[in-house]
C-alpha positions as a printed Julia matrix, in Angstrom:
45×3 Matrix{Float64}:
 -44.0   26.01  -18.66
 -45.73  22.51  -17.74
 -42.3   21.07  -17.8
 -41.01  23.23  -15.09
 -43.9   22.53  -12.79
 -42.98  19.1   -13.47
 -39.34  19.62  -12.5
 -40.31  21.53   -9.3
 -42.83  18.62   -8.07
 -39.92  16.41   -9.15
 -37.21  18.13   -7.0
 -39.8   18.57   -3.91
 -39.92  14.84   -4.36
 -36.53  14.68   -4.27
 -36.01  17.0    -1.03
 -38.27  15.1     0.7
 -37.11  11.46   -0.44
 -33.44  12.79    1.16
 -34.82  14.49    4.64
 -36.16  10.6     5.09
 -32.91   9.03    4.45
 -31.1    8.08    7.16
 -27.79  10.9     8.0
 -24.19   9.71    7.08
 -20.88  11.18    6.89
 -20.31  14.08    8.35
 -23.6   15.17    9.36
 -23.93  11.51   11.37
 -21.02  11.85   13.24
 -22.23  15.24   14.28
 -25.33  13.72   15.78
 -23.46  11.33   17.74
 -21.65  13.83   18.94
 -25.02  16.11   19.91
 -26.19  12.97   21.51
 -23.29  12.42   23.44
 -23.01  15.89   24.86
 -26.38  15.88   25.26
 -26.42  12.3    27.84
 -22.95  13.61   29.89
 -24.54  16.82   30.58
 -27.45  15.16   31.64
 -25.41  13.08   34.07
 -23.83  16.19   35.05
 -26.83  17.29   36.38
């Protein structure tokens, strides 16, 4: 029982420690391409 509170707060830990790390592979290049899209259709307007 204590040990699998300790593995949850460990794995929140975890989660949180990887949503602060910066985005790469994939899920960068699909940023760069949001931000793209997102400048030209500003210019558009």
């Amino acid at each position: 029982m204590d040990k699998e509170t300790r593995q949850e707060r460990r794995e929140k830990r975890r989660r949180k420690k990887r949503e602060r790390m910066p985005q790469h592979g994939k899920s960068l290049a699909k940023v760069y391409r949001d931000a793209i899209l997102k400048r030209l259709r500003g210019k558009a307007k």
